[in-house]
N, C-alpha and C positions, 0 to 999 in steps of 0.2 A: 654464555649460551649463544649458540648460532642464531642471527636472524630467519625468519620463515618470510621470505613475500610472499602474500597472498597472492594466487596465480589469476589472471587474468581476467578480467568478466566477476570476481568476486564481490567488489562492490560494484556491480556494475551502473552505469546510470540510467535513469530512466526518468526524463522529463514530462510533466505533468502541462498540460495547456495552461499556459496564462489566461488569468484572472478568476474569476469566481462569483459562479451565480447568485453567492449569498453572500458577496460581499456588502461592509456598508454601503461603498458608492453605487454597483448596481440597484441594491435595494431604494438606494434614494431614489435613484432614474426611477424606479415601478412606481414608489411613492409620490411621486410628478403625474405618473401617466393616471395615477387614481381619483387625482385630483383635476386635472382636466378634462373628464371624460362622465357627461351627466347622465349617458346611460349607464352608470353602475351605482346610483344610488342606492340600491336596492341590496349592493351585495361590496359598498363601499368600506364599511363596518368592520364586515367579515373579512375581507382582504385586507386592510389596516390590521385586522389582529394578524394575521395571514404572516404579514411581514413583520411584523414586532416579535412573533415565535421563531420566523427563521433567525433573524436578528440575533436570539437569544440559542442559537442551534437547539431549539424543541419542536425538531420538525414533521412527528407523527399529529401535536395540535394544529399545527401550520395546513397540516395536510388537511384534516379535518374540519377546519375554519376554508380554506382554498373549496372545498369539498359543498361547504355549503352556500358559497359566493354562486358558486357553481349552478346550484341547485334552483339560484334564482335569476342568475341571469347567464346562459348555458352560450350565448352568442360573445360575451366577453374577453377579447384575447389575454386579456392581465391575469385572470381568473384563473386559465390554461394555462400561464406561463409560472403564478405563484406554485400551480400544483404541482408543472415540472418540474420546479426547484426542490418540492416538497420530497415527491417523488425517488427523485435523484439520488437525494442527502440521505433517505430510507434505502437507497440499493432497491428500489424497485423500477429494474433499470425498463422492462416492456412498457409500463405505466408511464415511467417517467418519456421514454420514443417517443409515446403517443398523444401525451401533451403537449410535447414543444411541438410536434407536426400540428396539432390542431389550433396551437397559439399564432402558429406561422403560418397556418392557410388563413386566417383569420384578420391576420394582419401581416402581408408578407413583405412590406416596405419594411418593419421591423427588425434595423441591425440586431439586435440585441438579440432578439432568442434564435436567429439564425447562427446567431457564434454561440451562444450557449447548445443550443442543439449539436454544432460540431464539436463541441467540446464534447459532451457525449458523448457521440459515436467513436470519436478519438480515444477515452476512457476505455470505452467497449471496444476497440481494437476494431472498430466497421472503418477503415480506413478508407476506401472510396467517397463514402460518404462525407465521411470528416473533410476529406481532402475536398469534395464539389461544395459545401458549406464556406471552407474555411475562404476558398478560392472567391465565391459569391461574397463573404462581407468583406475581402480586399476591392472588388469591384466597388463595394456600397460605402468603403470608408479606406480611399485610397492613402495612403500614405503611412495607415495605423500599425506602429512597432510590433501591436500585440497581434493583428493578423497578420505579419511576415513573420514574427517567431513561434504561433502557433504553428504557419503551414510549414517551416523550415525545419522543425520536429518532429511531425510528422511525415517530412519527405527522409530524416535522418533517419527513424524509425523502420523503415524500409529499406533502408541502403542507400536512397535515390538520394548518394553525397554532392554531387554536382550540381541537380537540381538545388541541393537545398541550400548549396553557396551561392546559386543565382538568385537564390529570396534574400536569403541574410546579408550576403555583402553589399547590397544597396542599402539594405535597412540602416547598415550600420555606418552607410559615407552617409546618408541623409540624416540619422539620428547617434552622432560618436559619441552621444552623453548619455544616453540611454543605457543602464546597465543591461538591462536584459537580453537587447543584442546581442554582448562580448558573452553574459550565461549560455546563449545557445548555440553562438561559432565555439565556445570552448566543448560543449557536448559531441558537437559536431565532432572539430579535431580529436577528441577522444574514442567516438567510434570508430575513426577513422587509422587510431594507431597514431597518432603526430602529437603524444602528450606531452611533449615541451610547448609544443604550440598553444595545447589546450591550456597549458598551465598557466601561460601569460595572458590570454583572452581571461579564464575566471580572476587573476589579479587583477586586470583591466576593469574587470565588472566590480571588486571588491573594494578598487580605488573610489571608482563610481559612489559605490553603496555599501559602504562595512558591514552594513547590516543583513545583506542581501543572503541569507541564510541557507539558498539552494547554487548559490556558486561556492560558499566553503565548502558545503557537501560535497560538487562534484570539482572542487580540486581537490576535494579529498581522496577524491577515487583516482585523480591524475597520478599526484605527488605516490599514490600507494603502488602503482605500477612505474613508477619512477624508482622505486625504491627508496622514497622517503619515510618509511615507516609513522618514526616517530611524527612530525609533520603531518602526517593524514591523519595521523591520532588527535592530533592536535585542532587539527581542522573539523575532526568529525565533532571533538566535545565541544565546541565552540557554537558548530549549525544547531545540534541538539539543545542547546541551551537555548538560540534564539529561534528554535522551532515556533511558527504561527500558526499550523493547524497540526491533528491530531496525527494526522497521514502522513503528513510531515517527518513528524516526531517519531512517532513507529520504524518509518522505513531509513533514518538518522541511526536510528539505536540499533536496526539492526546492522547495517554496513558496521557501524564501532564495533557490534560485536567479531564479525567477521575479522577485524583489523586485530582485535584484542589475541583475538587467539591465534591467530598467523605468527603474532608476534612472542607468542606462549604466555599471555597474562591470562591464564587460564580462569582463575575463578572471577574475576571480572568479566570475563569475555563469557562465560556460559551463563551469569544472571542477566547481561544484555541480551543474551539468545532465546531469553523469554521472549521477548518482541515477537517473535515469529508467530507465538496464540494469541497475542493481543486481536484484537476484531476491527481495528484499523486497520492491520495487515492488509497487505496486498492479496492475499488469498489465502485467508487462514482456515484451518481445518475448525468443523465444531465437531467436539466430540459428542458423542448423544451417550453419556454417562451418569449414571444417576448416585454418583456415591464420593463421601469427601475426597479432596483431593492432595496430594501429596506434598508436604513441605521438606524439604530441606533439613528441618530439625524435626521427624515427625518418627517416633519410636517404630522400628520396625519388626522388632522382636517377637515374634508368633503370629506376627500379622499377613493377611491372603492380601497379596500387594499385584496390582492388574497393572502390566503395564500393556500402553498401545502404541505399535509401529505409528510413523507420522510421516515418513519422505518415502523415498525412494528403494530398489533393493540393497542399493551399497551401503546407502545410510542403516538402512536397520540391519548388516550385516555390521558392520563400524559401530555401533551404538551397542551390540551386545559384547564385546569385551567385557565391562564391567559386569556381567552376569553371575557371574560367580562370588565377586564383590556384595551384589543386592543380596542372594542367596544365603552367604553367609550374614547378614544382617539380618537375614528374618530368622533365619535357625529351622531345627528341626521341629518345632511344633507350627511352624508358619507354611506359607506357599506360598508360591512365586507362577503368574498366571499371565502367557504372553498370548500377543496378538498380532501378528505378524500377515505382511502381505501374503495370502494363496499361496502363491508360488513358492515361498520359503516354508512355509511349514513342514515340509517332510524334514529338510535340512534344520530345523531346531527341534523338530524333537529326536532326531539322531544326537546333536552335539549335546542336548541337557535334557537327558530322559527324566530328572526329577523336577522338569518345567511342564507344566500343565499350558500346553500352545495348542493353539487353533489361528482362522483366519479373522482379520477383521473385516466387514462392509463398508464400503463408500459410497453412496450418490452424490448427485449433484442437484440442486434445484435454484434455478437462474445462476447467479453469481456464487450462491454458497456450496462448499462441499462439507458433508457431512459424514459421520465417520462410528461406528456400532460395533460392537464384537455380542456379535447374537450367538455363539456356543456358549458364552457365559450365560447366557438367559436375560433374566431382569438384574443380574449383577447381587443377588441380595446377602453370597457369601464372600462378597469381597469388601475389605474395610477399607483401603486405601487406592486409589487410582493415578497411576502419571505420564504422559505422553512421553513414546521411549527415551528422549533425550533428555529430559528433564534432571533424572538425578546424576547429571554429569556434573551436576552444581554440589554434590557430595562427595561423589568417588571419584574423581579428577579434577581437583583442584588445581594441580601443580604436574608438570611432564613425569616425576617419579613413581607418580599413582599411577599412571599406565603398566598394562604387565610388558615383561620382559620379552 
């Protein structure tokens, strides 16, 4: 069987800002400043537990301990900066803006929530801001690896490659032991198209740090546009294994899958492509569906099976192949009940007049999108539910299950 590469931008990279407001080390830093600081007795307690919830990633208590530190001593920059963190880690990203501005008006000599703050806005794609942040704690801690490869990712992120070689390439003659440098010249090289270059920078990094789990990833992505297939495979199960946060791990699994199925390992490669409704995801849809949801081994036989579009129009054009497939799995005492973007709906109920199709709803509210098929109503005649691509993990296993 022929190789498939995955075309271009598939796994594409996308670098996350160094470090981490909840890491141990930061937390210790806040745990210093709790302790030096005898106007907070009063709300010292409460931010000890504050930071032992983040600590433990349970940070709706964090928030609510931060909340009440708050409550009592309302002029305390720690206070602001624990609920930032709280904030954040909950994706309440307006809440989370406006406590690191309040941390940092409050105490604005404070490197720390100044680069947490840009980390931020950088997350949230405010890239002005990120970039006069990130720029201000290179000023406040000249020399720091992780402020030249924060702003050199965020000057990548934009294009501005040039720029972002004038940050990196200093970093990395003053700091050539540092893995992190070679991680973000080899992103760099990558967006840039020069992935033999990039290739040897994340080996550079790898030398550095075997363990460094976001340079396998993105030689993963080199070597996959190199046409090393198997190699990027290799590399991706290796990052996924030594994934350290959730986000991580998610956005790991889903590049593998992309890889799996370029390369036709088909039923591997569509239970990886679960990752995409994981709630780590980068931007995962929720469904607002109230009724069980569909396995893999889940009798179909007479059963009112909802499925709902989830990407784009090619996708849910592409995704309905197997229609006829599910169809014949429920039989004639069943229905088969789609939901398809607007705009395609005249177009399925022309092709599968025994499909009961309408459109589905989406909004949006902050970071989340959310996803409804209100012609069904409250859904209460349907037994089974699956986001359309879901049972590809049934009826295409293998290239032969495709129709002809």
């Amino acid at each position: 069987m022929s190789r498939a590469t995955p075309a271009p931008g598939s796994t594409a990279v996308r670098e996350s800002p160094l470090g981490d407001a909840a890491s141990p080390s930061a937390l210790e830093a806040l745990l210093n400043d709790l302790a030096s600081l005898s106007a907070m007795r009063a709300a010292a307690d409460d931010l000890r537990s504050a930071v032992a919830n983040l600590a433990a990633r349970q940070f709706a208590p964090a928030l609510a301990k931060a909340q009440q530190a708050l409550a009592k001593a309302p002029e305390l920059s720690a206070a602001w900066h624990v609920a930032a963190i709280a904030h954040e880690k909950l994706e309440n990203w307006r809440e989370a803006l406006d406590s690191y501005a309040e941390a940092l008006a409050r105490d604005p000599e404070n490197v720390s929530i100044g680069n947490d703050l840009g980390r931020l806005a950088y997350a949230l794609r405010l890239f002005p801001e990120a970039e006069r942040l990130f720029r201000i704690h290179q000023g406040q801690a000249p020399g720091s690896v992780e402020s030249a490869v924060n702003l050199g990712n965020l000057l990548r992120e934009q294009a501005r490659f040039q720029e972002a070689i004038d940050v990196l390439k200093p970093a990395a003659q003053a700091h050539p032991d540092d893995p992190g440098v070679w991680n973000a010249l080899g992103a760099l090289m990558t967006d840039m198209g020069e992935v033999e270059q990039a290739n040897a920078f994340f080996s550079e990094a790898l030398r550095l740090n075997p363990d460094l789990e976001t340079a396998l990833y993105n030689r993963s992505a080199a070597l996959s546009l190199m046409g090393d297939i198997d190699g990027a495979i290799a590399d991706c199960r290796t990052a996924l294994n030594r994934a350290r946060t959730p986000e991580h791990r998610v956005a790991m699994q889903f590049a593998l899958a992309l890889l799996l199925l370029g390369d036709g390992q088909l039923a591997e490669g569509w239970a990886a492509y679960e990752s995409r409704l994981d709630p780590e995801y980068a931007e995962p849809i929720h469904f607002l569906i109230d009724r069980p949801r569909w396995r893999p081994d889940s009798d179909l036989q007479g059963k009112r099976l909802l499925l709902v579009g989830e990407q784009g129009l090619g996708d849910e054009i592409l995704f309905a192949n197997m229609l006829d497939d599910i169809q014949n799995a429920i039989g004639p005492d069943g229905r088969l009940i789609l939901a398809v973007e607007p705009r395609l709906v005249g177009l399925f109920r022309r092709s599968f007049p025994d499909v009961v199709t309408g459109a589905h709803g989406t909004i949006r509210r902050g970071a989340r999108v959310m996803r409804a098929v209100p012609f069904v109503g409250d859904a209460a005649g349907v037994d089974l539910w699956a986001p359309m691509a879901s049972p590809l993990r049934r009826f295409r296993r293998q290239i032969t299950d495709f129709p002809e």
